[in-house]
ZAROGU-497954 format. One record per residue: residue in one letter; x, y, z of N, C-alpha, C, CB in turn. Coordinates in steps of 0.2 Angstrom, whole numbers, plus 5000, padded with zeros to 4 digits. Glycine has a CB too. Layout:
<nodes>
AXYZXYZXYZXYZ;...
</nodes>
This chain:
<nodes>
X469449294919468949274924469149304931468849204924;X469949304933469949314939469949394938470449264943;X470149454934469849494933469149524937469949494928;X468849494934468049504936467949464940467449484933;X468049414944468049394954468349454955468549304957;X468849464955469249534958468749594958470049544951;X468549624951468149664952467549674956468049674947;X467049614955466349594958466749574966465949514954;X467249574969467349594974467349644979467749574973;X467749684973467749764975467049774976468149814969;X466849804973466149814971465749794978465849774964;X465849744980465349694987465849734992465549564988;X466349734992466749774997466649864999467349774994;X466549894991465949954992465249944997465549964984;X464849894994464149894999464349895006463549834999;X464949845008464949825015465149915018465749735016;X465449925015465749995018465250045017466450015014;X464750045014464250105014463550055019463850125004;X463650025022463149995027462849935024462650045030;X462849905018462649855017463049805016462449865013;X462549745018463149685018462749635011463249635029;X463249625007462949605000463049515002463649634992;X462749495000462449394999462249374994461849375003;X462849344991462549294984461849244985463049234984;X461349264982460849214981460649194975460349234983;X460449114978460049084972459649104969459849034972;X459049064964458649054962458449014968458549034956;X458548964973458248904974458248964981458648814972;X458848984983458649024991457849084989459649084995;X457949104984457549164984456749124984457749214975;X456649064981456049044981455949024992455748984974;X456448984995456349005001456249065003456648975004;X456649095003456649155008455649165006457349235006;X455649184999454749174998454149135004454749124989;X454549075002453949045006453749055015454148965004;X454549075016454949095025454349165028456249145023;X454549205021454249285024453549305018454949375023;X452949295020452649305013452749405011451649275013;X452749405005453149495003452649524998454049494998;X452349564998452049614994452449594987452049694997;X452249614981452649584976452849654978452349564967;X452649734978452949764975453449824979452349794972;X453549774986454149774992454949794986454249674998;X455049824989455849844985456449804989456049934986;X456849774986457549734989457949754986457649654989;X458349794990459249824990459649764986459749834999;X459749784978460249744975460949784975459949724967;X461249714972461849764969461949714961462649754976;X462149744957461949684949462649714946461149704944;X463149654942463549664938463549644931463949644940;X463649654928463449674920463949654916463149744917;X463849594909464349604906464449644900464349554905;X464749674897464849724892464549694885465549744890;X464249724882464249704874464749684871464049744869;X465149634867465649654864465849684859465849614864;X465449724856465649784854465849854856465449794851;X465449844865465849894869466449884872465649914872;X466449804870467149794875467649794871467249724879;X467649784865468249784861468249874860468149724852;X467849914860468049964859468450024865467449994856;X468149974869468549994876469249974877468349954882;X469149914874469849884875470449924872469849814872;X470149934865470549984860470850044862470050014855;X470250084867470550134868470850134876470050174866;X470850074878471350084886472050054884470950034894;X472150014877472750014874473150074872472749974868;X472650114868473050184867473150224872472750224863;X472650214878472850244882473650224888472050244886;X473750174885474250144890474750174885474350054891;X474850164880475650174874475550254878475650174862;X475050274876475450374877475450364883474750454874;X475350334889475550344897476050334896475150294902;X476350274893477050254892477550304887477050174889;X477350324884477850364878477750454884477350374865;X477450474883477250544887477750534895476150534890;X477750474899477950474905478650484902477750424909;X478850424898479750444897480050514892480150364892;X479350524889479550594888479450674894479150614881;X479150664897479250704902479850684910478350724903;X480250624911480550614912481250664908480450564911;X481250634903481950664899481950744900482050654890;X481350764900481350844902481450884907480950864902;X481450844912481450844917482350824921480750794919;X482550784917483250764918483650834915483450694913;X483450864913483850914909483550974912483750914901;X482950974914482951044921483451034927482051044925;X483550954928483950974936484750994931483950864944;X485051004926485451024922485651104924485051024915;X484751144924484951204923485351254929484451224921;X485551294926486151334931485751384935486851394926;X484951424932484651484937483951434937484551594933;X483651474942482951464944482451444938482751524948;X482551524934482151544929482051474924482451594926;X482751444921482851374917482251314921483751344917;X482451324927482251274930481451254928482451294937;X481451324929480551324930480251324923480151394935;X480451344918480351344912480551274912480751394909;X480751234911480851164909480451114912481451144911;X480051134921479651114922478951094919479751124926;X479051164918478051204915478151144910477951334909;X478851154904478551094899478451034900478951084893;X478751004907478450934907477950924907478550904911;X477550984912476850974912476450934905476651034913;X476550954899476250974892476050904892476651004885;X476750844891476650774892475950724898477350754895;X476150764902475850734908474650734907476250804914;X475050814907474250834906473850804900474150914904;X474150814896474050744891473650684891474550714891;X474150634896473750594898473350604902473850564899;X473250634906472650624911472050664908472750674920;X472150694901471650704896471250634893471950754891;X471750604890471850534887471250484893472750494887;X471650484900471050444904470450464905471250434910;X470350534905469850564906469450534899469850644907;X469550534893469150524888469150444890469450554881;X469650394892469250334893468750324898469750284894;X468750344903468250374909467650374905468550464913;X467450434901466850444900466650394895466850514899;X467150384890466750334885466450274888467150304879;X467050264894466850194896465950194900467550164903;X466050254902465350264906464750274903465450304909;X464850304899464450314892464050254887464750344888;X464450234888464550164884464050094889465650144884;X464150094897463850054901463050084904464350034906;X463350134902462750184906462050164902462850304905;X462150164895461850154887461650104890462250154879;X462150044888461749954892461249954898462249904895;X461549994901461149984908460349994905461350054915;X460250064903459550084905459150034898459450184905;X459550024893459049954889458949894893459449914880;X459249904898459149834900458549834905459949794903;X458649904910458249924914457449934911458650004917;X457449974905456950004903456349964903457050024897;X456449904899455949864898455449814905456349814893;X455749834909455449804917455249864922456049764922;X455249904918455149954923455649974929454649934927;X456149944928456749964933457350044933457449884931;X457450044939457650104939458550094944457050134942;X459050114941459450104945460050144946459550034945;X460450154951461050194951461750194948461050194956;X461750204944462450164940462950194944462550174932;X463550124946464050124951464850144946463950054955;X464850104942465450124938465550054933466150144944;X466050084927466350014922466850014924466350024914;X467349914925467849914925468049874916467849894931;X468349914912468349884907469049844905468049924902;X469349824909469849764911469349724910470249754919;X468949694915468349624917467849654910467649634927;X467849694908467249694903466549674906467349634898;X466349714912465949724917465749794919466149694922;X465049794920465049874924464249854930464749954917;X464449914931463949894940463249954940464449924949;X462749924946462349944945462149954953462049924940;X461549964958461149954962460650004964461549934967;X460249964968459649984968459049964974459449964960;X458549954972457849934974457449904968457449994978;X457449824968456849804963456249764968457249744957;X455949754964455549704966455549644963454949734965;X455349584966455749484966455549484958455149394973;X454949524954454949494948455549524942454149514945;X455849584946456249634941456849614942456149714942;X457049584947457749524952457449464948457549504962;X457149424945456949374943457049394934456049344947;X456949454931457049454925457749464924456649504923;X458149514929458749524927459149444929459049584931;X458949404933459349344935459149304926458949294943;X458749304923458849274918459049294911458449244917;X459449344912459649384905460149354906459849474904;X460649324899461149294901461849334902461049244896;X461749404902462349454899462449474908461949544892;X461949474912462049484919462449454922461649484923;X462949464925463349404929463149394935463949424929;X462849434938462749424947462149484948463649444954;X461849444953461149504955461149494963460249484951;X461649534968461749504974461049554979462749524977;X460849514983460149554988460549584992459449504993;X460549614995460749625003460349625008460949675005;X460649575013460349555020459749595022460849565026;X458949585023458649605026458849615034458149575023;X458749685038458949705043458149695049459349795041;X458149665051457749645057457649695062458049585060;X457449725063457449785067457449755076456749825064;X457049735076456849675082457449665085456449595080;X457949625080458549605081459149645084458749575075;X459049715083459549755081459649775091459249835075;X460249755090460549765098460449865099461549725100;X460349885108460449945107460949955108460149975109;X461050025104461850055103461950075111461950125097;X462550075113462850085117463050175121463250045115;X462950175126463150265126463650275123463250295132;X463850335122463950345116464750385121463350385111;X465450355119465750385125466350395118465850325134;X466550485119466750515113467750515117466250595112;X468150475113468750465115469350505111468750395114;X469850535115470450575112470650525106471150605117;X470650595101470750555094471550585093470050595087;X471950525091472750525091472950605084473050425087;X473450625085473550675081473850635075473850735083;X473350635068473450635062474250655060473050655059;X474450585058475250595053475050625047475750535052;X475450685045475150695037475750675032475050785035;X475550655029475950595023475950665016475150485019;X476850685018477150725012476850705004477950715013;X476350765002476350744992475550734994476850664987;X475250725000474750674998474150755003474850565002;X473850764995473450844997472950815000473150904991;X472450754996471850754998471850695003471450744993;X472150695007472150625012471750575011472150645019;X471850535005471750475004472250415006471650485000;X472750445009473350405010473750365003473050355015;X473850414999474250404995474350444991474250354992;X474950454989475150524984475150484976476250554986;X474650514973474550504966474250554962474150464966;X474050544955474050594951473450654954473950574945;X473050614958472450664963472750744966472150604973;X473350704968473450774972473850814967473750764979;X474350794962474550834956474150894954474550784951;X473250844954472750894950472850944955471850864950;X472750934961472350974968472851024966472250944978;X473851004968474151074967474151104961474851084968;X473851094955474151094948473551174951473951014939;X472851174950472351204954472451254958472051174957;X472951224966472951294967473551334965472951284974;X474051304961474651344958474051414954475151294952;X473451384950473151414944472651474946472651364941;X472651474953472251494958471551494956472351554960;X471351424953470851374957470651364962471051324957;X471051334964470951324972471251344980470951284972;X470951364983471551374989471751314993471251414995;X472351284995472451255000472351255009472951254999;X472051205011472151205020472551225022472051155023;X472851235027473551205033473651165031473551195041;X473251105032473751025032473951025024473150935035;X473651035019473851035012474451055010473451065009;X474451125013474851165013475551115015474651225018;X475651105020476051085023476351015020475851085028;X475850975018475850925013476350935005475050925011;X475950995005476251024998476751054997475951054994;X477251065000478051085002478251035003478151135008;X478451014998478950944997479650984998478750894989;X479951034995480451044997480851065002480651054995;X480351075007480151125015480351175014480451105022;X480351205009480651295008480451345011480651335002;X479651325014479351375016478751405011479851425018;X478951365004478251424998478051354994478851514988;X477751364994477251294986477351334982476251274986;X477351294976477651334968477851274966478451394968;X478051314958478051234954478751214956477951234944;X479451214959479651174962479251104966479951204965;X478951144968478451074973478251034970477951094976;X477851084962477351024959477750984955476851044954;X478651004955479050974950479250894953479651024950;X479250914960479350864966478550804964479450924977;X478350834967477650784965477450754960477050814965;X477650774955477550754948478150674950477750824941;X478850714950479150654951478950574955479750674955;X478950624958478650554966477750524965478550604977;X477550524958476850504957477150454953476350564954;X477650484945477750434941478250374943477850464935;X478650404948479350344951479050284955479850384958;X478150304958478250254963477750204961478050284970;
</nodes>
């Protein structure tokens, strides 16, 4: 349970941050706000809706984010030990040769996640639109968390398609968002454009998200492959050993400092 508070939080934290502010409603507020504003039935109101899994998609989720955890676990300490036995070697050549194989482990898993990634999605995407189909609803699917055994959705329904999904018993939450009053809306202020402080760049972390994780592994793994090119700041990011060159020393460094931390 607190899994899904946790999740259905996140999720309300998404609207608030894309300009919507999310509000639990009743049944009993929705027939006021009815009687407050009369509405066209066929007016559209910004939801946001969470969904419980079948449980046969949840146990097959479940199944496969267990296996996805042992090989995270066996893979990491095996590409560890490989890695213990490159900082061993006497020339360059060993070195990098010992690195290349850690990779094999690694990539591995992030193949492993990717396949939970898409079944999980595949799997809520399916529920969604049986559930959508029959009302005529149409909606954006947001993402599965299959920890909670939940997935998300939002949109624009209309009060009878909000009134159908509030009584499926498999829905967990069907949140409106705040109708915006235009009337109400203070005017914005002149618009007065202030020196912006020079960004610290955080070593390992390509795509500045403000954390070094397997994201940016991808990004150098790419531009080692010549994939992709690197920025300046990337660049600079991605010289973990300040040598002056990006190479798989670097990605050797980054790999470490993704699974250490």
């Amino acid at each position: 349970m607190k899994k899904m508070q946790k999740a259905i939080a996140c999720l309300l934290s998404f609207l608030m941050l894309t300009g919507g502010i999310a509000v639990e409603t009743t049944a009993a507020e929705t027939t006021d706000a009815r009687e407050a504003v009369v509405l066209d039935e066929a007016e559209l109101i910004p939801v946001l809706i969470t969904v419980q899994l079948s449980a046969e998609n949840a146990k097959a989720l479940y199944e496969l984010q267990q296996e996805t955890a042992a090989l995270t676990a066996q893979n990491e300490a095996k590409a560890e030990a490989i890695r213990d036995q490159a900082d061993q070697a006497e020339d360059d050549a060993t070195y990098a040769a010992a690195m290349q194989e850690a990779d094999a482990p690694i990539l591995e898993i992030l193949a492993k996640r990717e396949a939970l990634r898409v079944a999980a999605n595949a799997a809520a995407e399916g529920e969604l639109q049986n559930k959508l189909a029959p009302i005529g609803a149409v909606m954006l699917f947001i993402g599965v968390y299959p920890e909670a055994g939940i997935y998300a959705a939002c949109g624009k329904l209309t009060y009878a398609q909000i009134e159908a999904l509030r009584s499926d018993p498999d829905v967990v939450s069907v949140e409106e968002q705040a109708p915006i009053d235009p009337e109400a809306t203070e005017p914005e202020p002149d618009l007065v454009i202030e020196p912006q402080p020079q960004v610290e760049l955080l070593v390992g972390d390509l795509n500045a998200d403000g954390a070094v994780n397997v994201l940016d592994v991808i990004c150098l793994q790419k531009h080692l492959l010549n994939m992709a090119t690197l920025s300046e700041d990337q660049w600079a990011c991605a010289d973990l050993n300040a040598d002056g060159c990006v190479d798989v020393f670097d990605l050797g460094l980054l790999k470490r400092e993704v699974l250490t931390s």
